[in-house]
BAFI-177984 format. One record per residue (C-alpha): z, x, y; residue in three letters. Coordinates in pm, 1 decimal, padded with zeros to 6 digits, always signed. Example, Ala and Ser with C-alpha at 12.3 -4.5 7.8 and 13.67 -1.06 7.14 Angstrom:
REM BAFI-177984
+----------+----------+----------+------+
!        w !        u !        v ! resn !
+----------+----------+----------+------+
! +00780.0 ! +01230.0 ! -00450.0 !  Ala !
! +00714.0 ! +01367.0 ! -00106.0 !  Ser !
+----------+----------+----------+------+
This chain:
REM BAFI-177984
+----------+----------+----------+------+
!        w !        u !        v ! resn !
+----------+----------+----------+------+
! +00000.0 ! +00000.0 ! +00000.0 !  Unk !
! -00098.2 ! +00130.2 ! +00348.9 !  Unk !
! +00155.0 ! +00113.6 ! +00592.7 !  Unk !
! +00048.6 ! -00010.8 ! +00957.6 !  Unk !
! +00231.4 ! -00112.5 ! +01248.4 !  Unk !
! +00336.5 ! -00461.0 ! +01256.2 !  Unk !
! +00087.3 ! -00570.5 ! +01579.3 !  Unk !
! +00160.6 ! -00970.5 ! +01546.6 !  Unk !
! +00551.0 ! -00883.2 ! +01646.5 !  Unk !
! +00490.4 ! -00652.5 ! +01937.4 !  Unk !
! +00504.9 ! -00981.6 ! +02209.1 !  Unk !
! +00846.0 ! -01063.5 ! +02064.3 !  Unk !
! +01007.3 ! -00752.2 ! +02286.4 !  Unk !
! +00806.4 ! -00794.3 ! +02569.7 !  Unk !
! +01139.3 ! -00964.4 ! +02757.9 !  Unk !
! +01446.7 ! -00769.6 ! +02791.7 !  Unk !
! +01741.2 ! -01029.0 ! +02942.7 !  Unk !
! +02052.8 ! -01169.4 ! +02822.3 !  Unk !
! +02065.9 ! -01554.3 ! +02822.8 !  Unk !
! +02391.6 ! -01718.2 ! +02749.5 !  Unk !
! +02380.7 ! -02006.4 ! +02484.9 !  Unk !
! +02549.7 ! -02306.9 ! +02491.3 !  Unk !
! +02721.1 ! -02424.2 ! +02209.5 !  Unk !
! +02584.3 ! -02726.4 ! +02124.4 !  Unk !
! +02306.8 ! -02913.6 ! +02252.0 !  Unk !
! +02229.0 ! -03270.8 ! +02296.9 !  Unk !
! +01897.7 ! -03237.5 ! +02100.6 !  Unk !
! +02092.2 ! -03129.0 ! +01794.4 !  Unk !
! +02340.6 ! -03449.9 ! +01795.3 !  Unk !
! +02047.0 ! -03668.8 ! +01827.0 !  Unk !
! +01913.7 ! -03526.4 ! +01468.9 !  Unk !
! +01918.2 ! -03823.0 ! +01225.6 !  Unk !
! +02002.5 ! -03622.2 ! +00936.1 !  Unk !
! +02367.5 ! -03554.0 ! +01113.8 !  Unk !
! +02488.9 ! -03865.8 ! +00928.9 !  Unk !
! +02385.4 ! -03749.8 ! +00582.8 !  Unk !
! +02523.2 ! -03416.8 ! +00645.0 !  Unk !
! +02889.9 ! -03546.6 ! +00793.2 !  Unk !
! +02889.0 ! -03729.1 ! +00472.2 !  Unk !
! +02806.1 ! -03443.2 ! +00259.7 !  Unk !
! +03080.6 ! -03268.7 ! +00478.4 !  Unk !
! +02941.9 ! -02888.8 ! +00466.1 !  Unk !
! +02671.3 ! -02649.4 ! +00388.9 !  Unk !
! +02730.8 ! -02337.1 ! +00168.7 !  Unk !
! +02590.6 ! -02052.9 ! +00285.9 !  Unk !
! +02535.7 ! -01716.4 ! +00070.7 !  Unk !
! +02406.7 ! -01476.3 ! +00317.6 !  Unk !
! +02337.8 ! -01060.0 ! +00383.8 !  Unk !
! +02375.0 ! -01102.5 ! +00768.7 !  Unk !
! +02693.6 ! -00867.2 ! +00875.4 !  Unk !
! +03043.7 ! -01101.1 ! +00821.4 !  Unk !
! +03146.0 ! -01141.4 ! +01177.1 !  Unk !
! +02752.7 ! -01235.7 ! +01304.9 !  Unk !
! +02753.7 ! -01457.3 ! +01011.8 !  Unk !
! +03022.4 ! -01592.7 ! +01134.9 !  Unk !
! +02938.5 ! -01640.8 ! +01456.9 !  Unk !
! +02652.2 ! -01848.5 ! +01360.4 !  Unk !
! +02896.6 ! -02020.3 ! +01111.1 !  Unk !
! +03142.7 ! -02119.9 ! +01425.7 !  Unk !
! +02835.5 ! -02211.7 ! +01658.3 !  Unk !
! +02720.4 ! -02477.1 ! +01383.5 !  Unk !
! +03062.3 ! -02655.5 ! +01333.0 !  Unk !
! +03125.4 ! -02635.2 ! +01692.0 !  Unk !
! +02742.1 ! -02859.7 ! +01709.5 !  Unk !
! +02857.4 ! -03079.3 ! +01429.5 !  Unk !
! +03215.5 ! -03142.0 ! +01403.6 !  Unk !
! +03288.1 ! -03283.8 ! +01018.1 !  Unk !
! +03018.0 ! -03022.0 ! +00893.8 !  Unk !
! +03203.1 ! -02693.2 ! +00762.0 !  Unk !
! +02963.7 ! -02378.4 ! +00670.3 !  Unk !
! +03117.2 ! -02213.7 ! +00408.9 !  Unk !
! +03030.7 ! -01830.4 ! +00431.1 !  Unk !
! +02971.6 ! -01638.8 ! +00119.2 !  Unk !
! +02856.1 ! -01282.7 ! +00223.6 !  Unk !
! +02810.8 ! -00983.5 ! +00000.7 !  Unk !
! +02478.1 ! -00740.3 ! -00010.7 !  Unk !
! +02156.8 ! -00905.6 ! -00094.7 !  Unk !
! +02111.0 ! -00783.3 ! -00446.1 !  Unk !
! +02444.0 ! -00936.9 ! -00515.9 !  Unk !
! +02366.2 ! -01274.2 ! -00415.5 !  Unk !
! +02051.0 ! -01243.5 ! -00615.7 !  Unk !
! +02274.0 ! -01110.0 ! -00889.5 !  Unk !
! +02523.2 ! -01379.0 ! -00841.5 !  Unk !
! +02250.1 ! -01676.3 ! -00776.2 !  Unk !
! +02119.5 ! -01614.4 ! -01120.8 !  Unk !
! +02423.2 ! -01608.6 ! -01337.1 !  Unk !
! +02521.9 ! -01902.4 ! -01129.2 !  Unk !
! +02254.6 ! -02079.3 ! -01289.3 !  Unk !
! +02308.1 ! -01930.0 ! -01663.8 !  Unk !
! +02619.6 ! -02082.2 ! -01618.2 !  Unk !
! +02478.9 ! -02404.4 ! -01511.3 !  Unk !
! +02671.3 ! -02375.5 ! -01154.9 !  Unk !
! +02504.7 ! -02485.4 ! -00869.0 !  Unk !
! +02675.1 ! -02476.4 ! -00555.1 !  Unk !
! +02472.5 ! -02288.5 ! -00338.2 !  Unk !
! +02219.8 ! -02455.6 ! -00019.6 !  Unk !
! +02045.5 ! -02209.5 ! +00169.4 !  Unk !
! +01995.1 ! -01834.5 ! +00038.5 !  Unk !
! +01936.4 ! -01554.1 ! +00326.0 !  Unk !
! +01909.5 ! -01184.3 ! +00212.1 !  Unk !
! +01733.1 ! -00905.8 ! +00349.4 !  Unk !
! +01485.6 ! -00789.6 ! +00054.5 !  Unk !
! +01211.7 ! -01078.6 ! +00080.6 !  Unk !
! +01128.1 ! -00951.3 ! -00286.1 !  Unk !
! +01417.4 ! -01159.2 ! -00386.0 !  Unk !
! +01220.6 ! -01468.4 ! -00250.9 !  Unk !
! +00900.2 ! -01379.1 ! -00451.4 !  Unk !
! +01068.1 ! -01429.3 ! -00741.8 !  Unk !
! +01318.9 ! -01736.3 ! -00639.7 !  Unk !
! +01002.8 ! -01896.1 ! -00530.9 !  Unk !
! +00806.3 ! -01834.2 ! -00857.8 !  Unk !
! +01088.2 ! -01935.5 ! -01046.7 !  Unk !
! +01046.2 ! -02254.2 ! -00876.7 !  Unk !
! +01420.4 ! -02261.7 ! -00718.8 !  Unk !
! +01364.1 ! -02272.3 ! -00365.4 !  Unk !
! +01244.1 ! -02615.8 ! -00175.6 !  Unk !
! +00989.2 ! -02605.2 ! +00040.6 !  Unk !
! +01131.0 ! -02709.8 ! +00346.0 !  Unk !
! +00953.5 ! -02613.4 ! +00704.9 !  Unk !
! +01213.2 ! -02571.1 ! +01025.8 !  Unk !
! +01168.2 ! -02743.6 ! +01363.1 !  Unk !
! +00981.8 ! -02512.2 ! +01561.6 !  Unk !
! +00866.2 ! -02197.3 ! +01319.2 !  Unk !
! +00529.5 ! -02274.0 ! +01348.9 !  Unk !
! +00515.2 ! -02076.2 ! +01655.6 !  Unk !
! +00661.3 ! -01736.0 ! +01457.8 !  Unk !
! +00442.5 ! -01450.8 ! +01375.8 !  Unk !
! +00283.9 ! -01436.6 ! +01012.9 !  Unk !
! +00537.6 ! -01175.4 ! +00899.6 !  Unk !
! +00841.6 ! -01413.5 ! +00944.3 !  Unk !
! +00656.8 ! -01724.3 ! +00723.9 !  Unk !
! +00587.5 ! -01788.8 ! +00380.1 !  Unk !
! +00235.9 ! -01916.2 ! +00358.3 !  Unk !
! +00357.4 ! -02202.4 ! +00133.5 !  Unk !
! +00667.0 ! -02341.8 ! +00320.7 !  Unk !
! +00927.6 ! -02206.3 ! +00138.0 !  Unk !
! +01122.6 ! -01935.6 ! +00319.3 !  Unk !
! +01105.6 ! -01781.3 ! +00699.1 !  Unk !
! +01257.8 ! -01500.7 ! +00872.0 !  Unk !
! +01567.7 ! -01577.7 ! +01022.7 !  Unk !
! +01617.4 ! -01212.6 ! +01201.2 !  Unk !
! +01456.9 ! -00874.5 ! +01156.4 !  Unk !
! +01624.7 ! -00534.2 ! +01181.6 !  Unk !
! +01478.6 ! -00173.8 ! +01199.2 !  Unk !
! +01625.1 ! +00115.9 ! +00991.9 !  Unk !
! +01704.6 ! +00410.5 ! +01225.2 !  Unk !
! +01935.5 ! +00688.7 ! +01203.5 !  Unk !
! +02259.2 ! +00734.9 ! +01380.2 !  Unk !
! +02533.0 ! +00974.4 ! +01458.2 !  Unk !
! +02889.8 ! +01029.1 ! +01621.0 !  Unk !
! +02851.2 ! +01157.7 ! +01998.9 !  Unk !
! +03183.3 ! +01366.3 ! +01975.9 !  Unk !
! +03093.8 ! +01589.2 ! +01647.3 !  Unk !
! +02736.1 ! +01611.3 ! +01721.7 !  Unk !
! +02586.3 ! +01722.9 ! +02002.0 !  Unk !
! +02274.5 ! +01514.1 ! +02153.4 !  Unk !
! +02055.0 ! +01841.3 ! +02166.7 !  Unk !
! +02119.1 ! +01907.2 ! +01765.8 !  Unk !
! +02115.0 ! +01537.2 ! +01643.8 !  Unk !
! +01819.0 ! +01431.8 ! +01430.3 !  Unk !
! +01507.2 ! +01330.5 ! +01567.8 !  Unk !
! +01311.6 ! +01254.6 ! +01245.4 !  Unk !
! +01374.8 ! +01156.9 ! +00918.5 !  Unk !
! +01283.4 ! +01501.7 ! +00753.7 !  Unk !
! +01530.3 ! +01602.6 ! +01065.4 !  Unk !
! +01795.3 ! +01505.2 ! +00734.4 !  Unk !
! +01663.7 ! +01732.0 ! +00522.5 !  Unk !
! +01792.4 ! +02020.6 ! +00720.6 !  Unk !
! +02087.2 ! +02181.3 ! +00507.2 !  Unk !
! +02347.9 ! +02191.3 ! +00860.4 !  Unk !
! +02354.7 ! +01841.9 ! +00736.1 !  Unk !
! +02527.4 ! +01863.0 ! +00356.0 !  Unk !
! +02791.3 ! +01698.1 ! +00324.3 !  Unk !
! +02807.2 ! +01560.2 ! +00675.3 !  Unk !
! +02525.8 ! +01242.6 ! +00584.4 !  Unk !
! +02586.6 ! +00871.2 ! +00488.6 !  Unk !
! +02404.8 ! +00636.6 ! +00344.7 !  Unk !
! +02362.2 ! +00252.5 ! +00216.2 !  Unk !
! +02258.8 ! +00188.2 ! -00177.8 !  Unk !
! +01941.7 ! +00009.8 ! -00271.8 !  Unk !
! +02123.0 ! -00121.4 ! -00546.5 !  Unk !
! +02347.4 ! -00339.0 ! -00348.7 !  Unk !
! +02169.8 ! -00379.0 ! +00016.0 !  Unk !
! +01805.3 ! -00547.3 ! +00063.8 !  Unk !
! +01760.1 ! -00356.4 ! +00384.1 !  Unk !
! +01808.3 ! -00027.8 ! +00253.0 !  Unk !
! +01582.3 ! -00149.5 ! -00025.7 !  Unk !
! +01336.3 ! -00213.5 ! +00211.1 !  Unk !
! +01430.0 ! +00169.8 ! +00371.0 !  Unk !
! +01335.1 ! +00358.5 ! +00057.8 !  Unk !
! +00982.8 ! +00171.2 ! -00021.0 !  Unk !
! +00874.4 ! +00241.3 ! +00303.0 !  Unk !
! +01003.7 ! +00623.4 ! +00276.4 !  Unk !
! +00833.5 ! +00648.3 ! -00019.3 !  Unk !
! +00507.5 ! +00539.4 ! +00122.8 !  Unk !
! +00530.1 ! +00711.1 ! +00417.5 !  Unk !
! +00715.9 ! +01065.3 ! +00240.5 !  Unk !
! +00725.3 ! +01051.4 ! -00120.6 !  Unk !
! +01000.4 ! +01012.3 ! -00360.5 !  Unk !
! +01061.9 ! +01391.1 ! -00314.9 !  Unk !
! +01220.0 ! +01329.0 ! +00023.9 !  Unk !
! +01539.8 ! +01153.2 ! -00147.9 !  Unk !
! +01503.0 ! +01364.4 ! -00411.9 !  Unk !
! +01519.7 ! +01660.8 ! -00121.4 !  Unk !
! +01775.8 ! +01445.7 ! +00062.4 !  Unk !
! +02027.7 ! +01402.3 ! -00222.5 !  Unk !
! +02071.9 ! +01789.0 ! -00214.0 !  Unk !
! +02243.7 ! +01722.6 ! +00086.8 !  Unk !
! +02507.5 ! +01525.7 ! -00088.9 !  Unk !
! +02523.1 ! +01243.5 ! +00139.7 !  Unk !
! +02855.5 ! +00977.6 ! +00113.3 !  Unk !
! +02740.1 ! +00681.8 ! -00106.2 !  Unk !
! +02825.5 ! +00333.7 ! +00033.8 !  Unk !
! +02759.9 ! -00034.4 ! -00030.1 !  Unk !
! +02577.5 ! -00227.7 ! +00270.7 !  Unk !
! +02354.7 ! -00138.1 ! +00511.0 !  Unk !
! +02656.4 ! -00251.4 ! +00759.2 !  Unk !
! +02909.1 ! +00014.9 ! +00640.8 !  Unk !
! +02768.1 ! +00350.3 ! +00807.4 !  Unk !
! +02842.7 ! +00260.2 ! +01099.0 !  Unk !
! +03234.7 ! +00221.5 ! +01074.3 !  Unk !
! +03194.4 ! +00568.1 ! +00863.6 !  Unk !
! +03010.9 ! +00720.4 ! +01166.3 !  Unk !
! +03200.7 ! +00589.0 ! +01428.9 !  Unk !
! +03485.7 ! +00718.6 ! +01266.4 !  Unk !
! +03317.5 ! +01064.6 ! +01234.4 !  Unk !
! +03430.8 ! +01084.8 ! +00800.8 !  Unk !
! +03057.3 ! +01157.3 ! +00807.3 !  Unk !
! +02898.9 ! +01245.0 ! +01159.0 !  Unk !
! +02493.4 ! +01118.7 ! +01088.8 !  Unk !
! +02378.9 ! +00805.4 ! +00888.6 !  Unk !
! +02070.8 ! +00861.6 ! +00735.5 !  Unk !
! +01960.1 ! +00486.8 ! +00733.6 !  Unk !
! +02108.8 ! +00136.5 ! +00827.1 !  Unk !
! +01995.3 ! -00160.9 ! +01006.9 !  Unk !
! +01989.7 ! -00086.0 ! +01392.4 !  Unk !
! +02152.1 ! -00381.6 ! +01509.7 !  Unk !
! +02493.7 ! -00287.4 ! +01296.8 !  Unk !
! +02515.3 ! +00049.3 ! +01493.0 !  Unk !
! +02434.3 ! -00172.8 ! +01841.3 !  Unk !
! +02745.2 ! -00409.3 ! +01756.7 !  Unk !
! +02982.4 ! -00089.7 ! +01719.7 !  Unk !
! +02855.6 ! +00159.3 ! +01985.2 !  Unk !
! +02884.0 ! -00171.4 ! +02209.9 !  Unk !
! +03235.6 ! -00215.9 ! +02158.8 !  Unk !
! +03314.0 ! +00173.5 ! +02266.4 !  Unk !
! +03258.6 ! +00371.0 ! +01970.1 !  Unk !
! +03070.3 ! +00715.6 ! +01987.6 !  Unk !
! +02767.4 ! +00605.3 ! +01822.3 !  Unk !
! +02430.9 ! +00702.0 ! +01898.2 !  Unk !
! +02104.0 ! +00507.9 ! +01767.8 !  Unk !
! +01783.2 ! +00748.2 ! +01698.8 !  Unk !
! +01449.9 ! +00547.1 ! +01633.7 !  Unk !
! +01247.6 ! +00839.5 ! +01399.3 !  Unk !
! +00921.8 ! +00885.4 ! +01583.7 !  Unk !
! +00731.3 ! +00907.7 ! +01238.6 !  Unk !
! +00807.1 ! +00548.5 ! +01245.2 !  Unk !
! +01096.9 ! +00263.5 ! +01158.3 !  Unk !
! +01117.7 ! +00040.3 ! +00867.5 !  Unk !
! +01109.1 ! -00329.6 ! +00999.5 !  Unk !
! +01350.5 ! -00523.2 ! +00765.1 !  Unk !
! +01227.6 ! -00919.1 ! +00774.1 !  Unk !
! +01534.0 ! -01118.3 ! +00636.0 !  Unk !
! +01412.8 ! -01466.6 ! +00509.5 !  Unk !
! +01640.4 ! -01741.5 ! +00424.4 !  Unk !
! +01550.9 ! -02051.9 ! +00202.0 !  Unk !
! +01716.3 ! -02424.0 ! +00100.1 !  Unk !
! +01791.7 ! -02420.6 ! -00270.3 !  Unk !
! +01595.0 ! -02673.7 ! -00460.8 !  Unk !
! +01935.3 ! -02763.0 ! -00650.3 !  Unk !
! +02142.0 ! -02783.4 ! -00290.6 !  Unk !
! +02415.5 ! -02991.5 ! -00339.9 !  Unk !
! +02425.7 ! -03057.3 ! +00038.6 !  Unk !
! +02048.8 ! -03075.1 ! +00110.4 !  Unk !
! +02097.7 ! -03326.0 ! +00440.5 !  Unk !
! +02358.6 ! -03029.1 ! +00586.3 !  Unk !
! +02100.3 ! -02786.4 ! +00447.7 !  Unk !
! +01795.2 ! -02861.1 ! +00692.9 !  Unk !
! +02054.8 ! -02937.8 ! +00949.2 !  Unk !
! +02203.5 ! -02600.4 ! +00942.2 !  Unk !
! +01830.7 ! -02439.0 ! +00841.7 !  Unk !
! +01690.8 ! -02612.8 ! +01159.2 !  Unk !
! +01998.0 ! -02509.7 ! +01378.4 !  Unk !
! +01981.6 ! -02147.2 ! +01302.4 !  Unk !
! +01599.8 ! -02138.7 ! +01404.4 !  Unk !
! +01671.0 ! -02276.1 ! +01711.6 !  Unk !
! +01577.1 ! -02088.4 ! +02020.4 !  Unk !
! +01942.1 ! -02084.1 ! +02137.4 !  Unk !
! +02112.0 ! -01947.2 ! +01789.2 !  Unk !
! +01805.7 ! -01720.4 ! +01770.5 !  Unk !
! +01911.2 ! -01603.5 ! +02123.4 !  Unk !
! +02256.8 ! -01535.0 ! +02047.4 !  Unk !
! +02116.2 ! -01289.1 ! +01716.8 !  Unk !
! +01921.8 ! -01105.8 ! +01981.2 !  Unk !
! +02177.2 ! -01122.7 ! +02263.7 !  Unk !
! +02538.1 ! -01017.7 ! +02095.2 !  Unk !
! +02392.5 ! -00971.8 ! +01725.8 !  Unk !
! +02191.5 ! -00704.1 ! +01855.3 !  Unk !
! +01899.7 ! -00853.6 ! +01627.1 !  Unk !
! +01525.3 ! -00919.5 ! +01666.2 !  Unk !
! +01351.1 ! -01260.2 ! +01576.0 !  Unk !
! +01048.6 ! -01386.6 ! +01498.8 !  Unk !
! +01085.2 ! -01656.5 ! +01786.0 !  Unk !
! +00908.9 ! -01633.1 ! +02076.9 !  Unk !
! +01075.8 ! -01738.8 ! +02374.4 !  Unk !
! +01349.4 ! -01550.9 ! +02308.8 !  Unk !
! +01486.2 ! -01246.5 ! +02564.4 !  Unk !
! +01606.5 ! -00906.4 ! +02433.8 !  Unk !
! +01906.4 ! -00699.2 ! +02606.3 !  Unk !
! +01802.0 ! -00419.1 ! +02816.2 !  Unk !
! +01916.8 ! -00188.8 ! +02609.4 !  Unk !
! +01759.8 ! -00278.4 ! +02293.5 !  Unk !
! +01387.6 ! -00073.2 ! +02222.8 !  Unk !
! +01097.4 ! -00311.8 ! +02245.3 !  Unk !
! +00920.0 ! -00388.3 ! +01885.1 !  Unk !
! +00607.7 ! -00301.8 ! +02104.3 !  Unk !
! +00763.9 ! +00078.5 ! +02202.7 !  Unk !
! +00833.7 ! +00171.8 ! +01832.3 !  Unk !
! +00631.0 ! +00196.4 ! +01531.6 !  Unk !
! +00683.4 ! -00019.9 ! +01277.5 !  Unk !
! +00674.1 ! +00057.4 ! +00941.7 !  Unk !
! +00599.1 ! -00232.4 ! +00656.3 !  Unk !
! +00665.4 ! -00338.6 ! +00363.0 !  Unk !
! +00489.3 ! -00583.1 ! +00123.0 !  Unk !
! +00786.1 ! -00855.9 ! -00025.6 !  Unk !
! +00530.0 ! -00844.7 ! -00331.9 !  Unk !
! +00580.5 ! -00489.0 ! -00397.2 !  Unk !
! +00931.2 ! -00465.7 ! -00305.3 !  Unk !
! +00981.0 ! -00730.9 ! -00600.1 !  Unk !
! +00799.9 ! -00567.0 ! -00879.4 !  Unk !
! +00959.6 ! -00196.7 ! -00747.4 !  Unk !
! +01268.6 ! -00305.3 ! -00718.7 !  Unk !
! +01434.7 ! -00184.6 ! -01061.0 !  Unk !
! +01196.0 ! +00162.6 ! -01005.5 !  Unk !
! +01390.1 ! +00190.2 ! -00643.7 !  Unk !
! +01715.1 ! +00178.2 ! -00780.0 !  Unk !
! +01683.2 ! +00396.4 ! -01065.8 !  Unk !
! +01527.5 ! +00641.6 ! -00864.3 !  Unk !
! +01804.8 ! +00581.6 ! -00658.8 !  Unk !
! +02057.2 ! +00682.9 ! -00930.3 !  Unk !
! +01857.7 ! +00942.4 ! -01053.5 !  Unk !
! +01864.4 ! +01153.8 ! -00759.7 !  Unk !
! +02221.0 ! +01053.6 ! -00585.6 !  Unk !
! +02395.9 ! +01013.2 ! -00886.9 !  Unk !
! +02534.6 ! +00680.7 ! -00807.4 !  Unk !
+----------+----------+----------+------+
């Protein structure tokens, strides 16, 4: 697969500006499914999106529709896929809308027939990237992979600039980095590495013994914290939330170009809640909830009225590097055992 920057999403940065979002609007009362979703009396939620944005859009909801509790279920995208499954080996079915950030996962959910094709208010303005052709899942936010590192321990002149920047030996033992085998988004990191490098660059990389985490959200907090100084990979708008709040992080975007993670989300065919389902599906593709990922998440969207902060790169000023959900599906098992095989873990 050739990769190519992503040219339908370079007007969604063309606005930088913060907009403040109300939180409800009168539009979103006047929805007729609100009845069968009060009844139903809550949505559950399985989701990759960082805990405390996830539950910020969890909050905004029930704050819309009071009698209609989200129930947040977050863990790393392969594990909800893991967990979705043996769910339904078990005959459990308690999840209603599914959002991780490998869209592999929603190849095969789709072909397995267990999503339901369900189209939100309003998409049909989004770029091609964030929709599935056949109505079944769409992009709720989209991150970029970049490198990061601690301001105090390393100076700006001797930080990384590139990806093969990592490969540098100064850097043993002083690297982090998210697994494939739990986070989507660092799935999505190592297929387009590999296209763009080769597997030999992790295989090069691992000799720098880099600290082994979970999520794509956890270098940051080891960063900031400067256990290890440089993160060799995590979603951008994870180190945006923490450097915001104080901490000495600083966000590199590799000039040989960024991986652009699209995170879908889908209703469950099986929802137990399906009215609350397309209420909360529709909510969260709103432009004002898809404001409030951009403004405070620190995310982009596929939506295009919406304003980025000032201090967020434009899509248009970086390139973009893709990834096919196709591919990342039928890879996925070579990813992580090439993973393993090199890190050890």
């Amino acid at each position: 697969m050739r990769l190519r920057p992503l040219r339908t999403l370079v007007a969604l940065a063309a606005a930088c500006a913060v907009v403040a979002v109300p939180a409800a609007e009168p539009a979103f009362a006047q929805n007729p499914r609100v009845d069968g979703a009060k009844k139903e009396g809550k949505v559950v939620w399985y989701t990759s999106l960082a805990l405390l944005s996830a539950e910020k859009v969890a909050k905004l909801f029930e704050a819309a529709y009071p009698g209609v509790k989200v129930e947040v279920h977050r863990t790393g995208s392969q594990r909800i896929l893991q967990r979705v499954m043996q769910e339904l080996q078990a005959g459990i079915k308690i999840v209603d809308v599914i959002h991780t950030s490998d869209a592999g996962h929603f190849v095969l959910l789709k072909e397995k027939k267990l999503l339901a094709a369900y189209t939100p208010a309003g998409v049909e303005r989004f770029p091609a990237g964030f929709k599935d052709r056949d109505g079944f899942h769409y992009g709720l936010r989209a991150t970029v992979n970049v490198i990061a590192y601690n301001t105090k321990v390393v100076p700006a002149a001797e930080a990384p600039k590139t990806w093969t920047d990592l490969l540098d030996p100064r850097w043993k033992g002083k690297l982090v980095t998210a697994h494939p085998g739990y986070s989507g988004v660092t799935a999505t990191h190592v297929l387009a590495l590999v296209h763009l490098l080769g597997w030999d660059y992790f295989k090069q990389l691992a000799q720098n013994r880099p600290m082994i985490v979970q999520s794509a959200a956890d270098p940051p907090g080891v960063v900031a914290s400067g256990e290890r100084p440089v993160a060799a990979n995590g979603g951008d708008y994870t180190f945006y939330q923490v450097k915001k709040k104080g901490n000495p992080v600083e966000i590199v975007y590799p000039r040989e170009g960024v991986p652009l993670v699209v995170s879908p989300t889908a209703i469950t065919v099986f929802a137990p809640h399906p009215s609350a389902a397309r209420l909360f599906t529709d909510f969260t593709f709103s432009r004002e909830v898809q404001q409030v990922l951009a403004d405070s998440e620190g995310l982009y969207t596929g939506h295009p009225d919406v304003k980025y902060p000032a201090d967020k790169p434009r899509l248009g000023d970086l390139k973009l590097l893709m990834t096919d959900p196709e591919e990342l599906e039928k890879r996925n098992e070579e990813i992580k055992g090439r993973f393993v095989e090199f890190f050890g873990a």
